[in-house]
mmJSON file of the N, C-alpha and C atoms, coordinates in Angstrom:
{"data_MODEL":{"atom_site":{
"group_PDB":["ATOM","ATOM","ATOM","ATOM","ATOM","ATOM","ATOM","ATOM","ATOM","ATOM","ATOM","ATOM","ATOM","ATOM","ATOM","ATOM","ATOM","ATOM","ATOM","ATOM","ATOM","ATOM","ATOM","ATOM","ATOM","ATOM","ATOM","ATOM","ATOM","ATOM","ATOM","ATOM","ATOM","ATOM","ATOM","ATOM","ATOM","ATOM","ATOM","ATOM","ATOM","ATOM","ATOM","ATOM","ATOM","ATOM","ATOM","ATOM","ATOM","ATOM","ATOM","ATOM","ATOM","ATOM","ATOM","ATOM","ATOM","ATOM","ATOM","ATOM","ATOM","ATOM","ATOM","ATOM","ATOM","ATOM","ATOM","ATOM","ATOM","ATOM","ATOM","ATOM","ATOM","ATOM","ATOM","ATOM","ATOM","ATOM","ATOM","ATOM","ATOM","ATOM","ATOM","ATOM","ATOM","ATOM","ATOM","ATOM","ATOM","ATOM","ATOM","ATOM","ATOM","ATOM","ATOM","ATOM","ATOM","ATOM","ATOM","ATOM","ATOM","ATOM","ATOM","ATOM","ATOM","ATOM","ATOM","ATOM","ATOM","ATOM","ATOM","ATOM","ATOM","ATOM","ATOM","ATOM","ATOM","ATOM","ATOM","ATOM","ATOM","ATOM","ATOM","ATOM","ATOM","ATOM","ATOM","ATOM","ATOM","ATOM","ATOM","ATOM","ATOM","ATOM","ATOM","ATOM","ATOM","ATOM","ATOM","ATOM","ATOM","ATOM","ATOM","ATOM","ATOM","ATOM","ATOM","ATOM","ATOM","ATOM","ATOM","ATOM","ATOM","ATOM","ATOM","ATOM","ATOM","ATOM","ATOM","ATOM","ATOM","ATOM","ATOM","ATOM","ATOM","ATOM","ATOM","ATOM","ATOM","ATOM","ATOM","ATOM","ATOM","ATOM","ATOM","ATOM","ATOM","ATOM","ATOM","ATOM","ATOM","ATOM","ATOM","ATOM","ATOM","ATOM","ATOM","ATOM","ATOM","ATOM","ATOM","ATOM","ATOM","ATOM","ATOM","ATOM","ATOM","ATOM","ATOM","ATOM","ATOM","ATOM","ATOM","ATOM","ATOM","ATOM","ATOM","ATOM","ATOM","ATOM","ATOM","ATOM","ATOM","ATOM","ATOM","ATOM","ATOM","ATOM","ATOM","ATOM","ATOM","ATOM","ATOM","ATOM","ATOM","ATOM","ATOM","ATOM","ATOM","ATOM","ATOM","ATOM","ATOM","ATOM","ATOM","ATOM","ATOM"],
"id":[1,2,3,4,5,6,7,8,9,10,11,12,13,14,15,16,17,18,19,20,21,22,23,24,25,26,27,28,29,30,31,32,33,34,35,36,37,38,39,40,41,42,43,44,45,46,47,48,49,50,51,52,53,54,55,56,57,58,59,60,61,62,63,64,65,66,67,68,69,70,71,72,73,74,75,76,77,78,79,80,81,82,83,84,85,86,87,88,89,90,91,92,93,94,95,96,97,98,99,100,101,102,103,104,105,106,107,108,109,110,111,112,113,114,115,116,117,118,119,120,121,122,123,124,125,126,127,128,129,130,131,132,133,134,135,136,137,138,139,140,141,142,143,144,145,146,147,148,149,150,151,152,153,154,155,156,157,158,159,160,161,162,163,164,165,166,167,168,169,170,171,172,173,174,175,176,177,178,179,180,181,182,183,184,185,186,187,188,189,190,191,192,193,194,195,196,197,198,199,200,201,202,203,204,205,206,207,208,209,210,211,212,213,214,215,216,217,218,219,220,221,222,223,224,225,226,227,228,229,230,231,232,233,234,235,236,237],
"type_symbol":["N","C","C","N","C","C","N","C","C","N","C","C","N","C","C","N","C","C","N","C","C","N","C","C","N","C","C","N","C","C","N","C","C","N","C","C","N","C","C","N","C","C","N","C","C","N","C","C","N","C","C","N","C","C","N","C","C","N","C","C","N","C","C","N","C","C","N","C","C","N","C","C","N","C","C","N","C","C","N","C","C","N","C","C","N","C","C","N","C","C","N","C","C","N","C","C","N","C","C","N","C","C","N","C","C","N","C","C","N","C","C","N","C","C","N","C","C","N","C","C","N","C","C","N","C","C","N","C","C","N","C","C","N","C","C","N","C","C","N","C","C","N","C","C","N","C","C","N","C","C","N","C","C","N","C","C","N","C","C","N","C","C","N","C","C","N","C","C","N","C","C","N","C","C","N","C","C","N","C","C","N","C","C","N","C","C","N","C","C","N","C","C","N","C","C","N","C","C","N","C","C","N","C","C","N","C","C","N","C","C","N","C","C","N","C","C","N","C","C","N","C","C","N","C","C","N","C","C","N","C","C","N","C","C","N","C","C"],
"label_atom_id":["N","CA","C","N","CA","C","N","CA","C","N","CA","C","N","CA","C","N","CA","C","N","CA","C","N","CA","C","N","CA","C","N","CA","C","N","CA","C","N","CA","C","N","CA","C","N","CA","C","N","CA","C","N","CA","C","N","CA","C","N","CA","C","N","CA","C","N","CA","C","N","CA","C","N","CA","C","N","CA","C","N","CA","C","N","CA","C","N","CA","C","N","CA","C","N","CA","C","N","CA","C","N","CA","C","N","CA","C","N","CA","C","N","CA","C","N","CA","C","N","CA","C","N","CA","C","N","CA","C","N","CA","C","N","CA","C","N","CA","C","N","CA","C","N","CA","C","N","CA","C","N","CA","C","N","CA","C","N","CA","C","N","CA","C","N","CA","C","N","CA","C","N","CA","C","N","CA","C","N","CA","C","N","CA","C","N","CA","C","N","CA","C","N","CA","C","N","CA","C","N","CA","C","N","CA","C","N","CA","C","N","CA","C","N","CA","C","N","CA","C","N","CA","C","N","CA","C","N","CA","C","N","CA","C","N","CA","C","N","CA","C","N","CA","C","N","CA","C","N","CA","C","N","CA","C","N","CA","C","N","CA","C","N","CA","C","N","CA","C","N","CA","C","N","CA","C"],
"label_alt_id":[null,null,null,null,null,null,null,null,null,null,null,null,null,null,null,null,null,null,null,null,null,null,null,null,null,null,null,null,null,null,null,null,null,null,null,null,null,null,null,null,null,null,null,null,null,null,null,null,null,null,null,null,null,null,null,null,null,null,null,null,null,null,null,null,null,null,null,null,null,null,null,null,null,null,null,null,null,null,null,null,null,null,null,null,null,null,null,null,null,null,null,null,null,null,null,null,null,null,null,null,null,null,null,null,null,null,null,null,null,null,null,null,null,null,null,null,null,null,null,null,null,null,null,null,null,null,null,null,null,null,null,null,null,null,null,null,null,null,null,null,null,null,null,null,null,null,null,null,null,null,null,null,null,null,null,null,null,null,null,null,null,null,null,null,null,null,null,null,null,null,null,null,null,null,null,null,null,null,null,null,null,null,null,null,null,null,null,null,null,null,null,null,null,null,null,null,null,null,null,null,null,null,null,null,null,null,null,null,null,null,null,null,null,null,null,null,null,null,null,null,null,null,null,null,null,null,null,null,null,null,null,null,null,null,null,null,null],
"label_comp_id":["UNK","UNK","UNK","UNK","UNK","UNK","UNK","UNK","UNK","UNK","UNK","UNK","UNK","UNK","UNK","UNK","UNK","UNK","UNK","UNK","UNK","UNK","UNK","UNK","UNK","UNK","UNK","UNK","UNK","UNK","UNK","UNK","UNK","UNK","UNK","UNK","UNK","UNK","UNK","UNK","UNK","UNK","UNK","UNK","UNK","UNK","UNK","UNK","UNK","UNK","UNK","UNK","UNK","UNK","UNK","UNK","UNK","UNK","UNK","UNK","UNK","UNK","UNK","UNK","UNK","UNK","UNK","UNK","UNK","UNK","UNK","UNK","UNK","UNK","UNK","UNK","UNK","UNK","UNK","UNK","UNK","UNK","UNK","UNK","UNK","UNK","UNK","UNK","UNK","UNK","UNK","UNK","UNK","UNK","UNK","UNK","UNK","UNK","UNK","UNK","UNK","UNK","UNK","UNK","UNK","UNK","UNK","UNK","UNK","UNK","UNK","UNK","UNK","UNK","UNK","UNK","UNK","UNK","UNK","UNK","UNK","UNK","UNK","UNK","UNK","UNK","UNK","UNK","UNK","UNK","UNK","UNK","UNK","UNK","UNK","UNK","UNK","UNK","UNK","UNK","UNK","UNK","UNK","UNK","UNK","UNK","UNK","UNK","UNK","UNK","UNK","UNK","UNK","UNK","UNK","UNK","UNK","UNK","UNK","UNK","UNK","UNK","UNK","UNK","UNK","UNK","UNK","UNK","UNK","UNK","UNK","UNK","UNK","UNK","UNK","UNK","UNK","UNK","UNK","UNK","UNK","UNK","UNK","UNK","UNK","UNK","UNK","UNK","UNK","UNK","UNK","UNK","UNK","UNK","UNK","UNK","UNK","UNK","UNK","UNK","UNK","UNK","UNK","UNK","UNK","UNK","UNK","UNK","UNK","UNK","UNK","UNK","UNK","UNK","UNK","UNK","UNK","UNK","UNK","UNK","UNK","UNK","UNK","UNK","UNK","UNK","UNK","UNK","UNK","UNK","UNK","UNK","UNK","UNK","UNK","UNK","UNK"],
"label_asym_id":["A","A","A","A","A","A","A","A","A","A","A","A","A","A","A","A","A","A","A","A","A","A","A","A","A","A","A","A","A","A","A","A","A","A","A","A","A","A","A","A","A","A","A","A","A","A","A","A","A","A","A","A","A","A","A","A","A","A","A","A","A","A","A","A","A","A","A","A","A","A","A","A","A","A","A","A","A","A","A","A","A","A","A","A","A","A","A","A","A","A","A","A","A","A","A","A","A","A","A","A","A","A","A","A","A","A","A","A","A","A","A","A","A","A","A","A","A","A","A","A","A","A","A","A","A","A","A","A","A","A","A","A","A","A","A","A","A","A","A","A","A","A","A","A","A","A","A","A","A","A","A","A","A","A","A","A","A","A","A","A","A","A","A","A","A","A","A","A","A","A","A","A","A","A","A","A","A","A","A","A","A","A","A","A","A","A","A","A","A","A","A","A","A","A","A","A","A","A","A","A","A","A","A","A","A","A","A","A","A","A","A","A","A","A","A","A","A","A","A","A","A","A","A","A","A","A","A","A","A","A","A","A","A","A","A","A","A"],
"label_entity_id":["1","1","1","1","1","1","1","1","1","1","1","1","1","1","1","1","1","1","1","1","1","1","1","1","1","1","1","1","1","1","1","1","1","1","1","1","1","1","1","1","1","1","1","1","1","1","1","1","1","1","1","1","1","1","1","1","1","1","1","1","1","1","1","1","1","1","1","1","1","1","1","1","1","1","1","1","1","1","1","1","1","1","1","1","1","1","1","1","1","1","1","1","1","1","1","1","1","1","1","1","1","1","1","1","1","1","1","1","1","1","1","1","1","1","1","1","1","1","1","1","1","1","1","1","1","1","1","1","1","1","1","1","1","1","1","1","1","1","1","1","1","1","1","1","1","1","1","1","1","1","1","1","1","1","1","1","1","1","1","1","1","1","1","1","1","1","1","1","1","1","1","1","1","1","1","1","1","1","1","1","1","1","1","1","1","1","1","1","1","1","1","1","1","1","1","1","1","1","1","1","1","1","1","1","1","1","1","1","1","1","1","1","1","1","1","1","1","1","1","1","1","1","1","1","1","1","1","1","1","1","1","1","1","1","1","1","1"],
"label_seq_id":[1,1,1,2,2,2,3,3,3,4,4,4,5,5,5,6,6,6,7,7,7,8,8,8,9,9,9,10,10,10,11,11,11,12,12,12,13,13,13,14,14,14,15,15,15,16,16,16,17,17,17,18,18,18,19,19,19,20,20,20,21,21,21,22,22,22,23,23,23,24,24,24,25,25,25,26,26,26,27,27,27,28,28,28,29,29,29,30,30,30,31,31,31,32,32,32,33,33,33,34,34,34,35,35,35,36,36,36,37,37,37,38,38,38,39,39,39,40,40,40,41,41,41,42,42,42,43,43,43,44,44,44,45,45,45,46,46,46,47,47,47,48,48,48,49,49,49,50,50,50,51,51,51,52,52,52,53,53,53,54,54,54,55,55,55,56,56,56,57,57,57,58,58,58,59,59,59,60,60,60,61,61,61,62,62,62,63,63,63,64,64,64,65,65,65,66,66,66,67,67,67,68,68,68,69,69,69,70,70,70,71,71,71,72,72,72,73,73,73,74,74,74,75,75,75,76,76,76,77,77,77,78,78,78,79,79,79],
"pdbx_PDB_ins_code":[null,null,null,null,null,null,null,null,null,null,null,null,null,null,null,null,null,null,null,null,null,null,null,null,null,null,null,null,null,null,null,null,null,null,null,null,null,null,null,null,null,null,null,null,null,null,null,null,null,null,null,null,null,null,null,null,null,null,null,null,null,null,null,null,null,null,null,null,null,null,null,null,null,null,null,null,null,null,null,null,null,null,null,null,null,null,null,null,null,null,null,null,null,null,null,null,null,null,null,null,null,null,null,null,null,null,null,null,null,null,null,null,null,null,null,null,null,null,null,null,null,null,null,null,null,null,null,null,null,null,null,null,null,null,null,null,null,null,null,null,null,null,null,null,null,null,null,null,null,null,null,null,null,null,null,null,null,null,null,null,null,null,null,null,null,null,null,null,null,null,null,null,null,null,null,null,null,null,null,null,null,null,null,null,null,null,null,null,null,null,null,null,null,null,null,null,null,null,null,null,null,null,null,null,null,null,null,null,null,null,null,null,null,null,null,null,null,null,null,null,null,null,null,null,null,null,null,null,null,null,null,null,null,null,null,null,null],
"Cartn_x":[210.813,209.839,209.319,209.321,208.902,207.401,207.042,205.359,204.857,205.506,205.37,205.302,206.214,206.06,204.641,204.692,203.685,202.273,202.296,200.925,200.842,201.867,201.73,201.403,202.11,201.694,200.075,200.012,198.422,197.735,197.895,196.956,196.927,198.302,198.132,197.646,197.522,196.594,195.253,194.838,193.229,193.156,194.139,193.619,193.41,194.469,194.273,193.144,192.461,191.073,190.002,189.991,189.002,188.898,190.075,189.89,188.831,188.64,187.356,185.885,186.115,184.722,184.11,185.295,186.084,185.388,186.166,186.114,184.387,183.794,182.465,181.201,181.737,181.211,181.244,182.459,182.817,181.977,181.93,181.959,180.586,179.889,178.444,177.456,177.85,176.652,176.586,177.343,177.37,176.475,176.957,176.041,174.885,174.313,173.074,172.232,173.045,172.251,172.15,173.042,172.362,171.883,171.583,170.419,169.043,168.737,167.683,167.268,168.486,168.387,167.706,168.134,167.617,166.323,165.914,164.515,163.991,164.276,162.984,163.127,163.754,163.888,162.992,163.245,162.418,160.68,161.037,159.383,158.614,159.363,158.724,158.682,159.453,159.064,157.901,157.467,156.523,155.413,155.091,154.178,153.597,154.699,154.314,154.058,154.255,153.576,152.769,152.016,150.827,149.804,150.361,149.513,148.721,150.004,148.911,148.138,148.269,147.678,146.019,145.953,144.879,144.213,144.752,144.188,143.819,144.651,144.006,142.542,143.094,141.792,140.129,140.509,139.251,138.463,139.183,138.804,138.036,138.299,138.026,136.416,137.033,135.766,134.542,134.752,133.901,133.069,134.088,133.07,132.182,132.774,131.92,130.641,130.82,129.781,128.664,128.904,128.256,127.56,128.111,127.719,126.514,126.649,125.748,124.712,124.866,123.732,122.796,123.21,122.55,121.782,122.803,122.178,121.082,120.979,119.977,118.807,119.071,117.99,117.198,118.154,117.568,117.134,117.337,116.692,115.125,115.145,114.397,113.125,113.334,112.837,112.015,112.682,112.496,111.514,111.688,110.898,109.286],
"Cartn_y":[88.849,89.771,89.189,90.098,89.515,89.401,88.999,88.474,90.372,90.932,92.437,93.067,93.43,93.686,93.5,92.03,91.333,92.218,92.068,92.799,94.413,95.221,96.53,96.51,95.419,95.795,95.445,94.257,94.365,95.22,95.797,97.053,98.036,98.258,98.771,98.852,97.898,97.487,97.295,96.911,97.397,98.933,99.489,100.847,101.66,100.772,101.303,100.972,99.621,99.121,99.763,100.597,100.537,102.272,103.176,104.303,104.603,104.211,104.761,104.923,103.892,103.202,104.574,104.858,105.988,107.22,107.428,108.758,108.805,108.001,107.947,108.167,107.731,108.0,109.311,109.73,110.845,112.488,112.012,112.718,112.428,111.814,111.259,111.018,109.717,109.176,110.244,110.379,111.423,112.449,113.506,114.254,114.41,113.272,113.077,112.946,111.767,111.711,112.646,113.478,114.838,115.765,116.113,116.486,115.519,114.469,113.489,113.78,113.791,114.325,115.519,116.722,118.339,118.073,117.384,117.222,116.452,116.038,115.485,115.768,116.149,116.936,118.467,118.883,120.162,120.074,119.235,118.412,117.879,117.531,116.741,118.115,119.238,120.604,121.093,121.124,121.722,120.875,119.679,118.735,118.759,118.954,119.251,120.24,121.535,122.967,122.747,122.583,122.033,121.232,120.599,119.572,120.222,121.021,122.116,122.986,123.508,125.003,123.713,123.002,121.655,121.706,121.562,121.065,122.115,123.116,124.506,125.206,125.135,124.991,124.197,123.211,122.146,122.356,122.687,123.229,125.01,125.505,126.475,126.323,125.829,125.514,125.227,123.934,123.424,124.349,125.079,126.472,127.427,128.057,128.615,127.484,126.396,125.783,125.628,125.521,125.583,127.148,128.164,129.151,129.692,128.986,129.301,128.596,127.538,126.598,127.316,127.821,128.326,129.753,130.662,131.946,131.576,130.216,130.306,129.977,128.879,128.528,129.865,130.911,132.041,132.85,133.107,133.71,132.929,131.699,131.073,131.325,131.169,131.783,133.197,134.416,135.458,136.215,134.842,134.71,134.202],
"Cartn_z":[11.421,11.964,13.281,14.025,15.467,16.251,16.354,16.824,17.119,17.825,18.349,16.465,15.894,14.404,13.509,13.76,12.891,13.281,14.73,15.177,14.841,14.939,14.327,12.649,12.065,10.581,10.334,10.995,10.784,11.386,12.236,12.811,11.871,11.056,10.154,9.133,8.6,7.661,7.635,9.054,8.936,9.072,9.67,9.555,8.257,7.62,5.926,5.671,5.824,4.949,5.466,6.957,7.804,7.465,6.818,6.406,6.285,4.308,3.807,4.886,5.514,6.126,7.181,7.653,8.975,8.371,7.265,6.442,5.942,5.713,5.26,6.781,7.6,8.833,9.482,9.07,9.847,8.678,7.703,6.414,5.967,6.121,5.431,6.452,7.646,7.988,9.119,9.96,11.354,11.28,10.327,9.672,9.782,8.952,8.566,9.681,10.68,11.762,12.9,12.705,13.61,13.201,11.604,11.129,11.336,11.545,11.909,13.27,14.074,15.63,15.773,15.121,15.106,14.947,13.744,13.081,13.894,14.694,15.525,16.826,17.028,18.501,18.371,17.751,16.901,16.959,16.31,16.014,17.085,17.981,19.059,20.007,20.601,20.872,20.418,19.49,18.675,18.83,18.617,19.097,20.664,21.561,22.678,22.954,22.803,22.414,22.092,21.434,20.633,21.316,21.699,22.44,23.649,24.446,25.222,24.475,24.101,23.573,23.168,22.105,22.276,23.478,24.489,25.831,26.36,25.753,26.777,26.036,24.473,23.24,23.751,24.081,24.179,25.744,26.769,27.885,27.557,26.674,26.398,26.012,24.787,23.633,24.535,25.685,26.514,27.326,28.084,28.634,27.806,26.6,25.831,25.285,24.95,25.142,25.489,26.809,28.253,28.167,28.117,28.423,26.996,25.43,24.556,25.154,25.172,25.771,27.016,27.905,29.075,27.906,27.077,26.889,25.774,25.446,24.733,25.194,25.881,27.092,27.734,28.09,28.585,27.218,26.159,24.886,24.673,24.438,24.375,25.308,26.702,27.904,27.554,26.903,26.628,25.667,24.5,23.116,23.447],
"occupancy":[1.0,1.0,1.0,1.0,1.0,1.0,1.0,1.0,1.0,1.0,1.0,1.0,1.0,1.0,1.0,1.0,1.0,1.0,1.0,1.0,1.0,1.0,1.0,1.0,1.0,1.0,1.0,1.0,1.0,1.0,1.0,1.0,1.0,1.0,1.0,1.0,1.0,1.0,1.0,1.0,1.0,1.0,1.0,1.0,1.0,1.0,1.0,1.0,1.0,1.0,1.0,1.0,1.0,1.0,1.0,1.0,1.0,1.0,1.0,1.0,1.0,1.0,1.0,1.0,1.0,1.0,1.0,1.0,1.0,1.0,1.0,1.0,1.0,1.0,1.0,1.0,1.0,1.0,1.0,1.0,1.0,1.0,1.0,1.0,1.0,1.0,1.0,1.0,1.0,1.0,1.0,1.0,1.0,1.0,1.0,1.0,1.0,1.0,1.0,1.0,1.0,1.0,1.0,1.0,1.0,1.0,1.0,1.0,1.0,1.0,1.0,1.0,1.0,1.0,1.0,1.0,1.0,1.0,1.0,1.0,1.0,1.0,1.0,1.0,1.0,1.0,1.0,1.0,1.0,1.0,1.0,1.0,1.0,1.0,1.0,1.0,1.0,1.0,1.0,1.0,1.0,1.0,1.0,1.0,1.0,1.0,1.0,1.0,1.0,1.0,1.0,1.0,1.0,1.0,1.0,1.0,1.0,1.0,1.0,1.0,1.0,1.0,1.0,1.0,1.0,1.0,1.0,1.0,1.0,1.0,1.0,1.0,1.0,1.0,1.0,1.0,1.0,1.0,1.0,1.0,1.0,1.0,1.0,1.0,1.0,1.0,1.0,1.0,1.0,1.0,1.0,1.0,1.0,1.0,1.0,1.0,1.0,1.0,1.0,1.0,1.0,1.0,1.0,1.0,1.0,1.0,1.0,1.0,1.0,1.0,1.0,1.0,1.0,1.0,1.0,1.0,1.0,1.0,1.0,1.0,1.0,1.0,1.0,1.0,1.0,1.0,1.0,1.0,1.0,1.0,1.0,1.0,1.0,1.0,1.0,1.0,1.0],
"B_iso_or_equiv":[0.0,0.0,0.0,0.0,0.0,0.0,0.0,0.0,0.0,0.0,0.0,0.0,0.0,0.0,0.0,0.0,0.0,0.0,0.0,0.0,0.0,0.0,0.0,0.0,0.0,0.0,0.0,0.0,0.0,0.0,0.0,0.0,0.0,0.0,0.0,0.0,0.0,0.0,0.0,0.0,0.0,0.0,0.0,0.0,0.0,0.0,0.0,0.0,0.0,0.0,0.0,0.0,0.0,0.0,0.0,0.0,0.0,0.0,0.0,0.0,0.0,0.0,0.0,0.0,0.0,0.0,0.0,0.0,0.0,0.0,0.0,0.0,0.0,0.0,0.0,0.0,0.0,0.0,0.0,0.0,0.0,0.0,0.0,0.0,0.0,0.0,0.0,0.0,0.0,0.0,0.0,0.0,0.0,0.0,0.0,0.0,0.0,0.0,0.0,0.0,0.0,0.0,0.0,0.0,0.0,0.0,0.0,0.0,0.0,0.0,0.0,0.0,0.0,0.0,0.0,0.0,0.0,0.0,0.0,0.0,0.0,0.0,0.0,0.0,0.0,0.0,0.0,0.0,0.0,0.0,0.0,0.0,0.0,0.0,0.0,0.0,0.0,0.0,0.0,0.0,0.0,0.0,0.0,0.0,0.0,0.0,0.0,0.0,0.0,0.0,0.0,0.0,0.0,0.0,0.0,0.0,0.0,0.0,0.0,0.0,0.0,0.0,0.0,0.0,0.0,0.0,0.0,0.0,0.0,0.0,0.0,0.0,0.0,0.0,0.0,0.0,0.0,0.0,0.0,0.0,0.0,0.0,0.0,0.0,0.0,0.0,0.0,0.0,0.0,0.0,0.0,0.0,0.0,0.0,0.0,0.0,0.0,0.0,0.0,0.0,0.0,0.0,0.0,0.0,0.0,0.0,0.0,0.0,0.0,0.0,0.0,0.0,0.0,0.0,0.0,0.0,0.0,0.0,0.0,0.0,0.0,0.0,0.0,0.0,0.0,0.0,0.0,0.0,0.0,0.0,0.0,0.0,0.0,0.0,0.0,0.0,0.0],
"pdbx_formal_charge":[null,null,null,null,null,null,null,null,null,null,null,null,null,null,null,null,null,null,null,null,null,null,null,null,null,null,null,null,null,null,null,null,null,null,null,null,null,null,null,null,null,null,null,null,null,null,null,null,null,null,null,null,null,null,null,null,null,null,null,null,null,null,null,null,null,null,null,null,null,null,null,null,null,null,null,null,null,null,null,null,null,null,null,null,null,null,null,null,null,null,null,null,null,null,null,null,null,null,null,null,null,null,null,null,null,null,null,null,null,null,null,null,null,null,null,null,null,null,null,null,null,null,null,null,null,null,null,null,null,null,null,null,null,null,null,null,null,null,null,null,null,null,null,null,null,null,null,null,null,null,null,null,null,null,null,null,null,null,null,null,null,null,null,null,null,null,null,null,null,null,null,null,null,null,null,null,null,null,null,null,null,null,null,null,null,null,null,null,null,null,null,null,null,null,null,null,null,null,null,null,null,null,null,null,null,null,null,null,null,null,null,null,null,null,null,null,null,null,null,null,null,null,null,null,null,null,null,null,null,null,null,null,null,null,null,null,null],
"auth_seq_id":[1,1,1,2,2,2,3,3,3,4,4,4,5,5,5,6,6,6,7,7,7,8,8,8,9,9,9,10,10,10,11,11,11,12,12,12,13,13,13,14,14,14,15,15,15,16,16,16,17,17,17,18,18,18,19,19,19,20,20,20,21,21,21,22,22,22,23,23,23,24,24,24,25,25,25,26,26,26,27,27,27,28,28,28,29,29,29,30,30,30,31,31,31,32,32,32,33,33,33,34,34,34,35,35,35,36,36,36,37,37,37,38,38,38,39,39,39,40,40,40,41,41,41,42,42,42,43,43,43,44,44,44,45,45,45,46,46,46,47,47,47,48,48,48,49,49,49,50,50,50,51,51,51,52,52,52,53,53,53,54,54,54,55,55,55,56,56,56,57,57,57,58,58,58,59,59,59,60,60,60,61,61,61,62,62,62,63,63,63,64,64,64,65,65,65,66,66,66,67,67,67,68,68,68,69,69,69,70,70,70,71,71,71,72,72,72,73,73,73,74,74,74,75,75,75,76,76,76,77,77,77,78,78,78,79,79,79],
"auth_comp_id":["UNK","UNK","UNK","UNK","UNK","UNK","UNK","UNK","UNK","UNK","UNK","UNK","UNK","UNK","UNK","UNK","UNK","UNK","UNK","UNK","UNK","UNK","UNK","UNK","UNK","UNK","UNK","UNK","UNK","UNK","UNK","UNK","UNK","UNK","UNK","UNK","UNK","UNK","UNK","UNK","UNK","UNK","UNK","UNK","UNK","UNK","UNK","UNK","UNK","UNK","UNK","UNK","UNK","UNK","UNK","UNK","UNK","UNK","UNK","UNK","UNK","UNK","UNK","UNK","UNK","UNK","UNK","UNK","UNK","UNK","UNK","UNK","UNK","UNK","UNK","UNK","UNK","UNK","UNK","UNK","UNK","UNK","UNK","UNK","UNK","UNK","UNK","UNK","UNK","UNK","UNK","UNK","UNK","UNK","UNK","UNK","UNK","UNK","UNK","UNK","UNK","UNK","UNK","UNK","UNK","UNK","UNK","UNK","UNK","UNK","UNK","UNK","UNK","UNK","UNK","UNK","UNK","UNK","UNK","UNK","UNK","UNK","UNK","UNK","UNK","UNK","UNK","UNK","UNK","UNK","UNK","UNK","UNK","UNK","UNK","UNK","UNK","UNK","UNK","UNK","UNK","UNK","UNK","UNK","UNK","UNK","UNK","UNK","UNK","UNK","UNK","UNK","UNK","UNK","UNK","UNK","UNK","UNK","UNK","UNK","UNK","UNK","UNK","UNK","UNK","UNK","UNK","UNK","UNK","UNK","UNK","UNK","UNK","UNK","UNK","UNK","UNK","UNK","UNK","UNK","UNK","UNK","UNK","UNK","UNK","UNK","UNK","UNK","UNK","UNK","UNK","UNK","UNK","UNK","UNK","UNK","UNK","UNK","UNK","UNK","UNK","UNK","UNK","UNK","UNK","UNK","UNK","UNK","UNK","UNK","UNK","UNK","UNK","UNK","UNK","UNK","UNK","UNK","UNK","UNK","UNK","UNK","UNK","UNK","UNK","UNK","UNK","UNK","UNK","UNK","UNK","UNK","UNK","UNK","UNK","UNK","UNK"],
"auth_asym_id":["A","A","A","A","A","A","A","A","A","A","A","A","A","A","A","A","A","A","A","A","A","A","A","A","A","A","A","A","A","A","A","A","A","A","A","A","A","A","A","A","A","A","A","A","A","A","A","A","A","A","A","A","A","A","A","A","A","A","A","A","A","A","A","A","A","A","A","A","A","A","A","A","A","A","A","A","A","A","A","A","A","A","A","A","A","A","A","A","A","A","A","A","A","A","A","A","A","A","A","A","A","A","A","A","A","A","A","A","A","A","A","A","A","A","A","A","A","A","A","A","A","A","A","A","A","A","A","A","A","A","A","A","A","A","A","A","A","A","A","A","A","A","A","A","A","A","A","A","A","A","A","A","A","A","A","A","A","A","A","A","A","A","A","A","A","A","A","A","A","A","A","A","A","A","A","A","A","A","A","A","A","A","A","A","A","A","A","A","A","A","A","A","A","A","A","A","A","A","A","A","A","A","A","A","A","A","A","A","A","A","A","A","A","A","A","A","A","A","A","A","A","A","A","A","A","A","A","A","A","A","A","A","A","A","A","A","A"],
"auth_atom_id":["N","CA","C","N","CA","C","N","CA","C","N","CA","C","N","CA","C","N","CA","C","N","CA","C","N","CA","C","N","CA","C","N","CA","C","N","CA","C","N","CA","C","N","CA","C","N","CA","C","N","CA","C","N","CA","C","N","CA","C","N","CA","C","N","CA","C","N","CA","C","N","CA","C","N","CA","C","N","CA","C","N","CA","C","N","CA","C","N","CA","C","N","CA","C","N","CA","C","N","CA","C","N","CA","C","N","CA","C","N","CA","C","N","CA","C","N","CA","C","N","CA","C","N","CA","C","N","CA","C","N","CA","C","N","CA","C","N","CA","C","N","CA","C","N","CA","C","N","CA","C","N","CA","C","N","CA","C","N","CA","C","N","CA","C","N","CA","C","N","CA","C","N","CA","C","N","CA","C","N","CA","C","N","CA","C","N","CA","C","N","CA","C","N","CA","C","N","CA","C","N","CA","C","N","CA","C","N","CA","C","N","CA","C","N","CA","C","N","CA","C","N","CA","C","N","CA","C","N","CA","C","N","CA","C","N","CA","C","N","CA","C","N","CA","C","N","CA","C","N","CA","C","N","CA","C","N","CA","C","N","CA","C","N","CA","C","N","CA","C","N","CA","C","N","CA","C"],
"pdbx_PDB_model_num":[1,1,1,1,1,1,1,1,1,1,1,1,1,1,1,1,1,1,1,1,1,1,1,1,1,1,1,1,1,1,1,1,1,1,1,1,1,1,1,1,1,1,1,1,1,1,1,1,1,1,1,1,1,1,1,1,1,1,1,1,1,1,1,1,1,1,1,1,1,1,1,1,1,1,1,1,1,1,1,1,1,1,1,1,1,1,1,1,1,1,1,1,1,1,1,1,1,1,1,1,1,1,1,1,1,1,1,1,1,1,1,1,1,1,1,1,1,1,1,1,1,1,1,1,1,1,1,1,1,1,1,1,1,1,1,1,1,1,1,1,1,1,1,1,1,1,1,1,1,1,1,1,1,1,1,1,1,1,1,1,1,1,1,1,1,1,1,1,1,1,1,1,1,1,1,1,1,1,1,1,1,1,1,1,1,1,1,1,1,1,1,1,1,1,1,1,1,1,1,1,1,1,1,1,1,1,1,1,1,1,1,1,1,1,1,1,1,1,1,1,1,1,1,1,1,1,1,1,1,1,1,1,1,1,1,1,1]
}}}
């Protein structure tokens, strides 16, 4: 068997051992992790949506605030 030989059979042979490993990656873990990917890519959309609508919320809130505060001041005034 010639040094060239020797090296194809072992390539071959890890490719046999390295199958399952292949097939479980391709078949199991891959998968999973781009369902993990979706789910937080998703999530992190939605968080940042959120996060404005918050900011636009609290700037809000702040003016109406402001504006009970003055109309009571003026009720008060009135009473």
């Amino acid at each position: 068997m010639t040094e060239n030989e020797l090296l194809i059979a072992i390539s071959n042979m890890m490719d046999e051992k390295l199958k399952p490993i292949k097939i479980t990656l391709e078949n199991d873990i891959l998968p999973r992790l781009q369902n993990i990917e979706t789910c937080y890519t998703d999530t992190y959309r939605r968080y940042a949506n959120g996060i404005e609508k918050l900011e636009a919320m609290e700037q809000d809130i702040a003016i109406m605030k402001k504006v009970i505060q003055e109309h009571s001041e003026k009720l008060n005034q009135i009473a």
